[in-house]
C-alpha positions in Angstrom: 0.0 0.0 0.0 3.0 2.6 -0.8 4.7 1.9 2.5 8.0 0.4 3.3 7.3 -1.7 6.8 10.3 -2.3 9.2 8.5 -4.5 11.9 8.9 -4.7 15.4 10.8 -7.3 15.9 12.9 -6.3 13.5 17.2 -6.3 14.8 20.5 -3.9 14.0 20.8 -6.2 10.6 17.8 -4.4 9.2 19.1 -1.6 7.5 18.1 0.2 4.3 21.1 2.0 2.6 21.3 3.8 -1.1 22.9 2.6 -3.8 23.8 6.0 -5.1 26.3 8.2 -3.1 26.4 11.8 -2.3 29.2 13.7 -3.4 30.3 17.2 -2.7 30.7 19.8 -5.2 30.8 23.7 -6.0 28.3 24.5 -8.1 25.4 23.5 -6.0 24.5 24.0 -2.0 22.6 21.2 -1.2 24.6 17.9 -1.8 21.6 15.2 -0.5 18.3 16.0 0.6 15.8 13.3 2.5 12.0 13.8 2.5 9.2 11.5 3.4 7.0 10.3 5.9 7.6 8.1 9.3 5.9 6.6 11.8 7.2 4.6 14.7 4.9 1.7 15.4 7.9 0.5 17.9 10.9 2.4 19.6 11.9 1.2 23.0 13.5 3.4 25.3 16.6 1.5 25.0 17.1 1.4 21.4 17.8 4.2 18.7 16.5 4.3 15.0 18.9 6.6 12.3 18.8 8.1 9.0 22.5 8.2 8.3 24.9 10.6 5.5 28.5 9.6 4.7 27.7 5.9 4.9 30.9 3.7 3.1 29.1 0.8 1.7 25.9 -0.5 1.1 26.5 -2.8 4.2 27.5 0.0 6.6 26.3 -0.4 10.2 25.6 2.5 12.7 29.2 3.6 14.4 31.3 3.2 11.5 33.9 5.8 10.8 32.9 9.2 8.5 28.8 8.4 9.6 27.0 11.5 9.9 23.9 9.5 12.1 20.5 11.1 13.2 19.2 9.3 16.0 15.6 8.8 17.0 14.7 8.0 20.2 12.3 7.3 23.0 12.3 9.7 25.7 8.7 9.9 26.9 8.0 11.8 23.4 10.6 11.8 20.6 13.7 12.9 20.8 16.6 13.2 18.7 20.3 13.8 18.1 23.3 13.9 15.7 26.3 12.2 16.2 29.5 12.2 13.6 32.2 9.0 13.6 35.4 10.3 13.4 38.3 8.0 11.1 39.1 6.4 14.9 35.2 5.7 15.2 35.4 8.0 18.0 31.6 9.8 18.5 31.4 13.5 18.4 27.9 15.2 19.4 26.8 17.5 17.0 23.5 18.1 18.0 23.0 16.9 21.7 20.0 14.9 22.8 17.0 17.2 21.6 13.5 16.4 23.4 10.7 17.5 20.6 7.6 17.3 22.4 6.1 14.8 19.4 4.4 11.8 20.8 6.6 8.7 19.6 3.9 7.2 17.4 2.6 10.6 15.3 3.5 10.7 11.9 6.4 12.7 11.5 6.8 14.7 7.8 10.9 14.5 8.1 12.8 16.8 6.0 16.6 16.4 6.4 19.6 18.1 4.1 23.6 17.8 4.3 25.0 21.1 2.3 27.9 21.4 0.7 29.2 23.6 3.6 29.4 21.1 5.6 25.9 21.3 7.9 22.9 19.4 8.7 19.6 20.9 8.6 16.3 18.7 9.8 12.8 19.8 10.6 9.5 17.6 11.4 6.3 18.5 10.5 7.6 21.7 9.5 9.2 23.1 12.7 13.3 23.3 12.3 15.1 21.2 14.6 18.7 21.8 14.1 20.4 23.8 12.1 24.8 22.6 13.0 27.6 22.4 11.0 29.2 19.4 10.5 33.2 18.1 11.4 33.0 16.2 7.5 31.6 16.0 3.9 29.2 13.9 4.4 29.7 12.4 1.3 28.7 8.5 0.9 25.7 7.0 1.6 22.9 7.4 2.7 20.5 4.4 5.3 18.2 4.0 7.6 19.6 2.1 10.7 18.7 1.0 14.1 19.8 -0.7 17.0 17.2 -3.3 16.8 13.4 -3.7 17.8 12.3 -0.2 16.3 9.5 -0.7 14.0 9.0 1.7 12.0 6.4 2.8 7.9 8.1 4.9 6.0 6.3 6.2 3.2 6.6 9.3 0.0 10.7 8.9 1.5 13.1 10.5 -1.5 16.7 11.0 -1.0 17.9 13.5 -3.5 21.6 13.3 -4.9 22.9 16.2 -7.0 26.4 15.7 -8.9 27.5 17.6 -11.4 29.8 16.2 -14.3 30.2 19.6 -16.3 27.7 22.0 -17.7 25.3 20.0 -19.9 25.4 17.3 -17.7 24.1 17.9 -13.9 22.1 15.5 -12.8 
């Protein structure tokens, strides 16, 4: 029915990750763009669900070195925070833990962006939720990951990739 269903018990192996990878460039601001539609039918208080930037590999797991990762989480309502893997997998806070007064279980209209001047923008359901500039690129990949049990339907989700080849090619 148009939606893309993680379920419940679903574990940190389920992981959706794009084949095409965002690459940084000079003749446009916005490198990769996410839009689309979520609705937790699951997170636990203990476990964390991410849309991640930067990922290496269409097998790349939440930690991994160069991941820009927003996390979702359960903290009476929804709350969220960026974290950014240095090359030593060491985890830097970008954005700390953010409480955003949305019940866990609305549907949340996400709209996230990495620019080519190295930040991260997101807003749900309109409303901006961060706005921070980022240590990296955030060129790679881009995935949804979790730590496991977060069920979650996704649905109108686009991830938009700009690269440009030379003038009468720009995709």
């Amino acid at each position: 029915k148009g939606k893309l269903i993680i379920p419940k018990d679903s574990d940190g192996e389920t992981r959706i990750i794009s084949k095409e990878m965002a690459v940084s460039g000079t003749y446009y601001k916005d490198m990769v763009s996410v839009k689309g539609t979520m609705r937790f039918t699951q997170l636990p208080k203990d476990e964390k669900f991410f849309l991640a930037f930067g990922l290496s590999n269409i097998e790349a797991y939440s930690g991994e070195a160069n991941n820009i990762e927003i996390a979702f989480m359960n903290k009476g309502s929804l709350a969220v925070e960026v974290i950014y893997y240095d090359e030593n997998y060491e985890a830097q806070e970008i954005v700390p833990v953010k409480n955003t007064g949305i019940s866990v279980t609305s549907s949340l209209n996400i709209y996230a962006v990495i620019t080519t001047d190295q930040t991260i923008k997101m807003s749900i359901n309109g409303k901006t939720i961060f706005d921070a500039k980022i240590p990296s690129t955030g060129e790679g990949r881009v995935g949804l990951l979790q730590t496991g049990s977060c069920g979650v339907e996704v649905s109108d989700f686009t991830a938009t990739f700009v690269k440009y080849d030379r003038p009468e090619n720009t995709n």
